[in-house]
C-alpha positions as CSV (number, residue, x, y, z in Angstrom):
1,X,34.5,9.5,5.6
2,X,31.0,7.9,5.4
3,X,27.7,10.9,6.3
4,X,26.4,8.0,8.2
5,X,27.1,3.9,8.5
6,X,24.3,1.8,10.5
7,X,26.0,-1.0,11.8
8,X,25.5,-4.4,12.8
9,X,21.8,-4.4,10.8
10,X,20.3,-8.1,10.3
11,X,18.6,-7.7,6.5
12,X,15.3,-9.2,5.4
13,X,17.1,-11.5,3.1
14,X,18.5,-12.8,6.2
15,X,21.9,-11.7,6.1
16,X,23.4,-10.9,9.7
17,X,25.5,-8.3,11.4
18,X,25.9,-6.1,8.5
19,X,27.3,-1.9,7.9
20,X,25.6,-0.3,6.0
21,X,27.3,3.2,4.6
22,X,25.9,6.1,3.6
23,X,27.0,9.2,1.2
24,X,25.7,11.8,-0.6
25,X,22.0,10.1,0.2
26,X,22.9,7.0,-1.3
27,X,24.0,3.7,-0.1
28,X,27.7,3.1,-1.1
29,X,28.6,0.1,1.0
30,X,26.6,-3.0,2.4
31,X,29.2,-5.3,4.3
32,X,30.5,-6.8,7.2
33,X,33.2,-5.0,9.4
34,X,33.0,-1.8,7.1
35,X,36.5,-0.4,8.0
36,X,35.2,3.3,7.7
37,X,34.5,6.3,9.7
38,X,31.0,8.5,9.7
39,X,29.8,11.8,10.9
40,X,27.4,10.3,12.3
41,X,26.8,6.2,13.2
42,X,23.9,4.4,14.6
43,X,24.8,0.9,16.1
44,X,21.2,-1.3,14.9
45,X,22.2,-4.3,17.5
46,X,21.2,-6.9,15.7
47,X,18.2,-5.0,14.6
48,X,16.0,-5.8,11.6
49,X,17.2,-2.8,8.9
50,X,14.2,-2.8,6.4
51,X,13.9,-0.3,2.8
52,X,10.8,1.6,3.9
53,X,7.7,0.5,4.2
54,X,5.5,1.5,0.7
55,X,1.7,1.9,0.5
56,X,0.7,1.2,-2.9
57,X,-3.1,1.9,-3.0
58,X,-4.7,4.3,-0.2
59,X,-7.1,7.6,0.4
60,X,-5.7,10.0,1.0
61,X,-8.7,12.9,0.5
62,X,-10.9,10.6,2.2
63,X,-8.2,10.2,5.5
64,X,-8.9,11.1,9.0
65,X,-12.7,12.2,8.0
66,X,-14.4,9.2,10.4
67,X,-17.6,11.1,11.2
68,X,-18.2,13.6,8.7
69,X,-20.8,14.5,8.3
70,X,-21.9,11.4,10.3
71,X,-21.2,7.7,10.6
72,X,-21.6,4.8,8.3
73,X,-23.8,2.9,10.6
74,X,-24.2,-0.2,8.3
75,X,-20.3,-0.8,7.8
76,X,-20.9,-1.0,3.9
77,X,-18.7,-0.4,0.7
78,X,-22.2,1.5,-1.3
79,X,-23.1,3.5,2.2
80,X,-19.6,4.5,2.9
81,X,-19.6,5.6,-1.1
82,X,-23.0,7.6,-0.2
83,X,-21.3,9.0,3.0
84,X,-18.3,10.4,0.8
85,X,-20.8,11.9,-1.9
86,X,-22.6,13.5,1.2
87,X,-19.1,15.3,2.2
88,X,-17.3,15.9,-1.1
89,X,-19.9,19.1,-2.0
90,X,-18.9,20.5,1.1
91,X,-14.8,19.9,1.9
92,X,-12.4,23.0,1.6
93,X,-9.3,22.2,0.1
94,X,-7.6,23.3,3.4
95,X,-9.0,20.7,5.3
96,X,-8.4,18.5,3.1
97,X,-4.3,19.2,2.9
98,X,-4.4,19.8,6.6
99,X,-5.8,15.9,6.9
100,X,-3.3,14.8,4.6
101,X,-0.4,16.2,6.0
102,X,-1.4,15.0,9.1
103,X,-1.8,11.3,7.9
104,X,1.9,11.9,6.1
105,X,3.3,12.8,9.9
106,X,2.1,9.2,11.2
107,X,3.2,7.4,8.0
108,X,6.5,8.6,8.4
109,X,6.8,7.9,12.2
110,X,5.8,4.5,10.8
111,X,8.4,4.1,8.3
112,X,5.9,4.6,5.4
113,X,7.9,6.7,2.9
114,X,6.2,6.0,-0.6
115,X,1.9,5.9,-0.8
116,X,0.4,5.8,-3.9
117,X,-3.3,7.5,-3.4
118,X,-6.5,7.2,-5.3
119,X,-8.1,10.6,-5.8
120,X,-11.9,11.5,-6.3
121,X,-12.6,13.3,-9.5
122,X,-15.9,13.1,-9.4
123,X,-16.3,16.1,-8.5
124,X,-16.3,19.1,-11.3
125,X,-14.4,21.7,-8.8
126,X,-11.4,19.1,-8.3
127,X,-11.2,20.7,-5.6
128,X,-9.6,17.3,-4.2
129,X,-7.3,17.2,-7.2
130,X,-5.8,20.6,-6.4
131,X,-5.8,19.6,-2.9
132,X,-3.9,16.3,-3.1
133,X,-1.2,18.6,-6.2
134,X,-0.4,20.6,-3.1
135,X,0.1,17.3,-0.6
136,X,2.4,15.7,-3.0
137,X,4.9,19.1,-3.9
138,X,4.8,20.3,0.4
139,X,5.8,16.5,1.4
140,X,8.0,15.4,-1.1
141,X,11.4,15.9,0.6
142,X,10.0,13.0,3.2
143,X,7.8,11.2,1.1
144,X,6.9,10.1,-2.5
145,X,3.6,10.1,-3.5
146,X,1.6,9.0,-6.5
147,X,-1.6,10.2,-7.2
148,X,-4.2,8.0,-9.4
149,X,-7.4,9.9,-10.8
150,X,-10.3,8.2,-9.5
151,X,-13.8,8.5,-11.2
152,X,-15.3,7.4,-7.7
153,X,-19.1,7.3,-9.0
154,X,-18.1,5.9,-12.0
155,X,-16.6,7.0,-15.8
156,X,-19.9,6.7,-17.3
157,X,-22.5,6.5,-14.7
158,X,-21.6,10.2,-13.1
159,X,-22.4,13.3,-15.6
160,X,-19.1,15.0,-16.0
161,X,-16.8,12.6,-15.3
162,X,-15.0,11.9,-18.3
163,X,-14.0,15.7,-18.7
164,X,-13.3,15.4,-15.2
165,X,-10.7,12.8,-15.1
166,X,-9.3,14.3,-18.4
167,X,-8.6,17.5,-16.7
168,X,-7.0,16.0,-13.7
169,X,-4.6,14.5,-15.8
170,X,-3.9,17.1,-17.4
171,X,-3.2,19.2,-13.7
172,X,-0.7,16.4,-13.5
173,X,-2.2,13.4,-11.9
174,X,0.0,10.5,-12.5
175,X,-1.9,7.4,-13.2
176,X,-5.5,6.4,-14.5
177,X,-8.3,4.9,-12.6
178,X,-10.9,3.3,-12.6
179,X,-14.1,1.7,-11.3
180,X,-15.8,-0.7,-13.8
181,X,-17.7,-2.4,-11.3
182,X,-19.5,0.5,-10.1
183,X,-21.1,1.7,-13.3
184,X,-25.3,0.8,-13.9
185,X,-23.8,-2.6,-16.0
186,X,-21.6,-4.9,-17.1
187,X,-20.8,-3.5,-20.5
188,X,-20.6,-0.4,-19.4
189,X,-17.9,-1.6,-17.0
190,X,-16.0,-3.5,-20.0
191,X,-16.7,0.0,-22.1
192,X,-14.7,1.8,-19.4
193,X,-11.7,-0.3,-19.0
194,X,-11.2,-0.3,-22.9
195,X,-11.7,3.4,-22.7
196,X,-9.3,4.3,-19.8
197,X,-6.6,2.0,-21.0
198,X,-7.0,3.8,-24.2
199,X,-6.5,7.0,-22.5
200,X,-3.4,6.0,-20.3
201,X,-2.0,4.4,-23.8
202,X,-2.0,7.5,-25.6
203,X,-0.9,9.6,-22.9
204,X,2.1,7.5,-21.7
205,X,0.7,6.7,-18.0
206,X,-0.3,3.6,-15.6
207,X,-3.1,2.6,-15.0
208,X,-4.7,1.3,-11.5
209,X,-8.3,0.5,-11.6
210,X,-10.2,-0.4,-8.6
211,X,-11.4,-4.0,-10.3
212,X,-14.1,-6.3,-8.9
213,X,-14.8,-5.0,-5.4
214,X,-18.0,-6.9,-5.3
215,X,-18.9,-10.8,-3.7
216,X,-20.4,-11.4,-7.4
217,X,-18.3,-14.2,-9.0
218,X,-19.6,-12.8,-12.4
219,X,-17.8,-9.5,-12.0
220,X,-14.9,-10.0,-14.4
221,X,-13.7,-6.7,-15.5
222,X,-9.9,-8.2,-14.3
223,X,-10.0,-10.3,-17.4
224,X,-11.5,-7.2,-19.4
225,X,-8.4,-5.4,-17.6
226,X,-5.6,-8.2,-18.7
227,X,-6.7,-8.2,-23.0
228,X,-6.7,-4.7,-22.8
229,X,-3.6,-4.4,-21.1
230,X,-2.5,-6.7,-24.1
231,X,-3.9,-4.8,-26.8
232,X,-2.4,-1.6,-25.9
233,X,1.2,-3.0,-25.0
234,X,0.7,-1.9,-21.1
235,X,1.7,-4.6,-19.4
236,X,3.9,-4.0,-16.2
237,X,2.5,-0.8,-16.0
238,X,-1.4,-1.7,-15.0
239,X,-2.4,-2.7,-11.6
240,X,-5.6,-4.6,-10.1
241,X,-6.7,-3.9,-7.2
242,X,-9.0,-5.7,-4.3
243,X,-10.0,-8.5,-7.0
244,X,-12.2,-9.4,-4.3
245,X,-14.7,-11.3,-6.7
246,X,-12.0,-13.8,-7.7
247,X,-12.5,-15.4,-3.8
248,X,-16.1,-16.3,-5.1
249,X,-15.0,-17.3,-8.5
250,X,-15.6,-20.6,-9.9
251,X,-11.9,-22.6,-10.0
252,X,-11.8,-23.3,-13.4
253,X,-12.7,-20.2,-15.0
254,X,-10.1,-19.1,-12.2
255,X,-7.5,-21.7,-13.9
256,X,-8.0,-19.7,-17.4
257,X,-7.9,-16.1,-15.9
258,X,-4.9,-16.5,-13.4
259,X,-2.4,-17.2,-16.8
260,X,-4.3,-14.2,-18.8
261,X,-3.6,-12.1,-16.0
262,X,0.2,-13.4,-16.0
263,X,0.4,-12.5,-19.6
264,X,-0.2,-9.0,-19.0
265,X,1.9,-9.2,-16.3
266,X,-1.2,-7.1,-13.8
267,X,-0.1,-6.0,-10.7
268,X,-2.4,-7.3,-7.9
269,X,-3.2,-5.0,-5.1
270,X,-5.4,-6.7,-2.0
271,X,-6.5,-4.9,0.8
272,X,-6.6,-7.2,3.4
273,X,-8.3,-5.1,6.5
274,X,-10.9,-3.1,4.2
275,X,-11.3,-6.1,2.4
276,X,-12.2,-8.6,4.8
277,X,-14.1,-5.7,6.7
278,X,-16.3,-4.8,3.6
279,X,-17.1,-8.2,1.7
280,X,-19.8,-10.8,2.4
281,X,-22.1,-8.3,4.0
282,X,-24.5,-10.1,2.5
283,X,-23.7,-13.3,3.5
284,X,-25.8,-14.9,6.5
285,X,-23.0,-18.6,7.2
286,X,-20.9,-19.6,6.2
287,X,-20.0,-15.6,5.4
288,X,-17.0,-14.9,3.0
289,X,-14.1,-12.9,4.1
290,X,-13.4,-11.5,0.5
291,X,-9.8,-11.2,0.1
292,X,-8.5,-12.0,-3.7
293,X,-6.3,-15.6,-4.1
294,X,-3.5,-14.4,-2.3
295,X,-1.4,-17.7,-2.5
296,X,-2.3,-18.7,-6.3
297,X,-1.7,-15.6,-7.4
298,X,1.9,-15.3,-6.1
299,X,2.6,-18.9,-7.2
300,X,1.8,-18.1,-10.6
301,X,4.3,-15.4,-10.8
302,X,2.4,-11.9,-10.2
303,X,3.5,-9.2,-8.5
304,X,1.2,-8.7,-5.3
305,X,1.5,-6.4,-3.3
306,X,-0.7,-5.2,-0.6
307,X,-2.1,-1.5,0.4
308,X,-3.4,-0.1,3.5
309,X,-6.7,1.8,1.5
310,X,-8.5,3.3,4.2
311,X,-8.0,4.9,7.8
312,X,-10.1,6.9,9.9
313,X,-13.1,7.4,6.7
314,X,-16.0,6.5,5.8
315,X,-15.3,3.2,5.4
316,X,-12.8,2.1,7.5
317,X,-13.1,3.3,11.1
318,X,-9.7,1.6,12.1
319,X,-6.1,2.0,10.9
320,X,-2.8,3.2,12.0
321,X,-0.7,3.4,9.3
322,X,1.3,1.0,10.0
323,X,1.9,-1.3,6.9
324,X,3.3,-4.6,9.3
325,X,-0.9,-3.9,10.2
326,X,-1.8,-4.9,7.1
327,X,0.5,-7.5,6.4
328,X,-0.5,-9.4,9.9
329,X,-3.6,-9.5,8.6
330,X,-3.1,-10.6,5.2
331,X,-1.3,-13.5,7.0
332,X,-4.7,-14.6,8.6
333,X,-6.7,-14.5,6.1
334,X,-4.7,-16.0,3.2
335,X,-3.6,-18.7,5.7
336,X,0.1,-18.1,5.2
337,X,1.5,-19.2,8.3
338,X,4.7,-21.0,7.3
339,X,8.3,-19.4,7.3
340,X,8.5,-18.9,3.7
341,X,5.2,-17.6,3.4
342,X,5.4,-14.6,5.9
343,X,8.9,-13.8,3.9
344,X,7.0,-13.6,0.9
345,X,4.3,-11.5,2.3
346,X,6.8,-9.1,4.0
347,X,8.3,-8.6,0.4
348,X,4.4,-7.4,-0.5
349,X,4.8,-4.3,1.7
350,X,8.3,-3.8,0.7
351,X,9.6,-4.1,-2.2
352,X,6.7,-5.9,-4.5
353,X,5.0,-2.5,-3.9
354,X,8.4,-0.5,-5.1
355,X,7.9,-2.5,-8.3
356,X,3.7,-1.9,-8.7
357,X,4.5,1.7,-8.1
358,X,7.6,2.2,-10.6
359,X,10.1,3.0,-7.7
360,X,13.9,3.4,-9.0
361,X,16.8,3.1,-6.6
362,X,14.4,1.3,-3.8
363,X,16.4,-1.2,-2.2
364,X,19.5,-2.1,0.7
365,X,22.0,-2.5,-2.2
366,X,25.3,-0.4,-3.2
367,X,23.7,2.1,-5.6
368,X,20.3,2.6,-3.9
369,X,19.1,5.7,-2.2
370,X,19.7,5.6,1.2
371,X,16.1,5.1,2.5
372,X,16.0,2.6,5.1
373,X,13.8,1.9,8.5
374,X,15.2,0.4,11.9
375,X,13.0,-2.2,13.3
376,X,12.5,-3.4,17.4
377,X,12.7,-6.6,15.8
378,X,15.6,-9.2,14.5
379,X,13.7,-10.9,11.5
380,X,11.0,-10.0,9.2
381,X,8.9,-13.1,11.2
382,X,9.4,-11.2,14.4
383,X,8.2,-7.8,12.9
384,X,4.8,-9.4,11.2
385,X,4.4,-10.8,14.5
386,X,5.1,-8.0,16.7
387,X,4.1,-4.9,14.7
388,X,7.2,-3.3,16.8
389,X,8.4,0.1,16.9
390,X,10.0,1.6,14.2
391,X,13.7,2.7,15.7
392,X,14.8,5.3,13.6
393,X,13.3,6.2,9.8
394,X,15.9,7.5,7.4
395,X,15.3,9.4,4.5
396,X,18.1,10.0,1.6
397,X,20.6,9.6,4.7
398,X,18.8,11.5,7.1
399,X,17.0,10.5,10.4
400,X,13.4,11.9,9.8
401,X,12.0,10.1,13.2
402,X,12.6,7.9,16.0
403,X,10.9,5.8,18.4
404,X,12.1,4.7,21.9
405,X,12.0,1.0,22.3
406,X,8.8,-0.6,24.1
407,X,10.7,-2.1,27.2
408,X,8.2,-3.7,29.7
409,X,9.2,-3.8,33.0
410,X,8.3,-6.8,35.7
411,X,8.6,-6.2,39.4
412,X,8.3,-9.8,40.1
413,X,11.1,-12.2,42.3
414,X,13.3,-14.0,40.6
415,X,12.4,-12.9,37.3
416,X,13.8,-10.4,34.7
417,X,13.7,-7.0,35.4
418,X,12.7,-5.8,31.7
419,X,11.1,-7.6,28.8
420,X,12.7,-6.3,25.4
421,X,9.6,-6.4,22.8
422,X,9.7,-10.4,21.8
423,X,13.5,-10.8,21.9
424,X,14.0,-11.8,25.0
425,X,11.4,-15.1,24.2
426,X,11.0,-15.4,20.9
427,X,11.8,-18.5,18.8
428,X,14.7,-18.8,16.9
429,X,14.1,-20.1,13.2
C-alpha cells in the first residue's frame, strides 16, 4: 500500500504512460502498470509529470516592492540600484517577510519549490538578513531556499561592507556573493573576487557572484572568477551569473575564456527577462539584447541554468513566477528553436538548477524525494510553448496546490465544443 501513485505520467525524458509511487515522501517506484494500491491516486492522463520547477538566482527582499518609494522611470540597472538604496533605510523587516511569503504563495501555485535568493547586506542593520533567516525557517516545509549574501553597493566601494557580509554569514547565510563589476574599478573588482573566494574557501561555502552585468566587453571578472575558483579548489561549487558582457565580447578572447571557465567547472546563471530588459540601454541600432552565449556555453559542457531574478521591483516591473516564463524567453533570445534545444533548455529550469544549487534527492527516479509538478501539457515542447497550468504541485508526497485546467469553450456550428489548452491541436513530434 502506496501513500500515493500518479499514474499514467508522460516524463520529460520522454518516457510515456508511466506510475509513479509514493511512500514515506519518497519515490519508491517509477514504471508502467504499477500493480499497487494507494491511499490516495491521481490519474495524470497522459500529462507531463515534471520534478519541480527550481529558481536558482532571484530577490527576494527586493520582491513585490514595484513603486516604492516611486518608479524607476528610466528602466535602468544603476537607477533601479539608486531606487533600492532610496528604500532599504526605510523597510521593516515585517514587510519585508510579509512580501516574501507572499511571493512563496505564488511560486508554489507555480510549481516553484527550490529559489535560491541574493540578499542585500549593504545595509549595517541586516535588517534584510534577519528578514530573509525568518523566510527561509517559516517556509521550509513547502519550499527550500538558499540565501546568498549580497554586498549590493559593492565589497569595497560601500563603507561597512566587508563586516557586513562577514556577519551575515555568520547569522547563517549560506553562500557568498558578490558584485565586482559594480565597485569604482577594475582591480578593485579583481581584488574582490580573490577576496570573497578566499572567504567562502576558508569557511566551507559557495560562492555566487553577480559577474559582468555590464554591455562593456572589457568587464572580465568571469575569468578573474574561474583562476580563483582554481586556486582555491572550488570548482562545482561557484556560480556566474548574468555574464551579460560575454554577448559583447570579442570571439577569440571568448575561445580562451569558455575552456577556463570549463576548468573550474562555473555554474552559469542567465537571466533572460531582466537581462534582455536591462542591457544595451545605451545602445541607439543595432541595440544589444545582452543575454550571455547561451548555446556555446552549453556545448562546451557547463552547467547553465537560468533564474527568474526579479518580479514586481525596482527593476523588473513584470514577472509571475512562473519559471516556463523564463525559459520561453530564453528560447527567443538564444535562438533555440529546434527540438533538442528547448529539451535542453527545459533541463535549465529543472534539474541543471538542482545541480547549481547543490540539491540532493531532486529527481523522478526510485530513491528521490517525492517532489513532483503535474503539467496541462504532454511534452516539455508543449509546456515552453504553452506556459500551461500547473495541475497539481506535490511536495514530499503531499498535494500543496492545484489548478483547474484552462478549458476554452466555442459556441460555434459544427465545431468542438471545448478547446483543451494546445492538445487538442498541437503537433505531434
Amino acid at each position: 500500500m502506496f501513500d500515493l501513485i500518479v499514474r499514467n505520467a508522460n516524463l520529460p525524458d520522454g518516457r510515456t504512460g508511466i506510475d509513479i509511487g509514493i511512500e514515506g515522501g519518497m519515490i519508491v517506484a517509477v514504471e508502467r502498470n504499477l500493480q499497487a494500491q494507494a491511499a490516495e491516486e491521481i490519474d495524470a492522463t497522459g500529462r507531463l509529470v515534471s520534478p519541480p520547477f527550481v529558481d536558482p538566482h532571484f530577490h527576494m527582499d527586493a520582491t513585490l516592492s514595484l513603486g516604492l518609494p516611486r518608479m524607476n522611470v528610466s528602466g535602468t540597472l544603476l537607477e533601479g540600484i539608486a531606487l533600492w538604496g532610496e528604500l532599504r533605510p526605510i523597510v521593516t523587516r515585517e514587510e519585508l517577510v510579509d512580501r516574501a511569503l507572499r511571493y512563496c504563495d505564488l511560486a508554489v501555485t507555480q510549481g516553484l519549490l527550490f529559489i535560491r535568493s541574493h540578499v542585500d547586506t549593504s545595509d549595517p542593520r541586516l535588517v534584510t538578513v534577519e528578514a530573509m533567516i525568518e523566510v527561509r525557517e517559516r517556509v521550509a516545509p513547502y519550499i527550500d531556499l538558499q540565501l546568498v549574501a549580497f554586498p549590493q553597493d559593492g565589497y569595497y566601494r560601500s563603507p561597512g561592507a566587508i563586516d557586513a557580509l562577514n556577519r551575515a554569514l555568520d547569522m547563517g547565510v549560506d553562500i557568498v556573493g558578490g558584485i565586482p563589476h559594480f565597485e569604482r574599478t577594475m582591480d578593485d573588482g579583481t581584488a574582490s573576487v580573490e577576496a570573497l573566494c578566499r572567504i567562502a574557501a576558508e569557511r566551507g561555502l559557495p560562492v555566487d557572484m553577480h559577474c559582468d552585468e555590464t554591455d562593456d566587453p572589457l568587464s572580465r571578472h568571469i575569468e578573474t572568477l574561474a583562476a580563483q575558483t582554481i586556486r582555491f579548489g572550488l570548482q562545482g561549487s561557484v556560480a556566474g551569473s548574468h555574464l551579460t558582457s560575454m554577448h559583447s565580447m570579442d570571439n577569440y578572447y571568448v575561445s580562451k575564456l569558455i575552456p577556463l571557465m570549463a576548468e573550474a567547472e562555473i555554474n552559469v546563471i542567465p537571466n533572460p527577462l531582466i537581462n534582455i530588459m536591462l542591457q544595451g540601454r545605451h545602445d541607439t541600432y543595432p541595440k544589444r539584447r545582452g543575454m550571455t552565449r547561451v548555446r556555446e556555453l552549453m556545448d562546451a559542457g557547463l552547467n547553465v541554468s537560468f533564474g527568474h531574478d526579479c518580479v514586481m521591483d525596482p527593476w523588473y516591473s513584470m514577472g509571475s513566477g512562473d519559471m516556463l516564463e523564463v525559459g520561453h524567453m530564453a528560447i527567443h533570445v538564444a535562438q533555440m528553436a529546434g527540438i533538442d534545444d528547448k529539451k535542453r533548455i527545459f533541463d535549465a529550469l529543472t534539474v541543471n538548477s538542482a545541480k547549481t544549487m547543490g540539491l540532493a534527492g531532486y529527481g523522478l527516479e526510485r530513491g528521490c524525494k517525492a517532489d513532483l509538478v503535474i503539467l496541462q501539457a504532454s511534452d516539455t515542447l508543449e509546456a515552453l510553448r504553452l506556459k500551461p497550468n500547473r495541475l497539481a504541485v506535490i511536495r514530499r508526497g503531499k498535494v500543496i496546490a492545484r489548478s483547474a485546467p484552462r478549458i476554452g469553450e466555442l459556441f460555434l456550428d459544427g465545431r468542438p465544443a471545448q478547446i483543451d489548452g494546445g492538445r487538442d491541436y498541437a503537433p505531434r513530434y
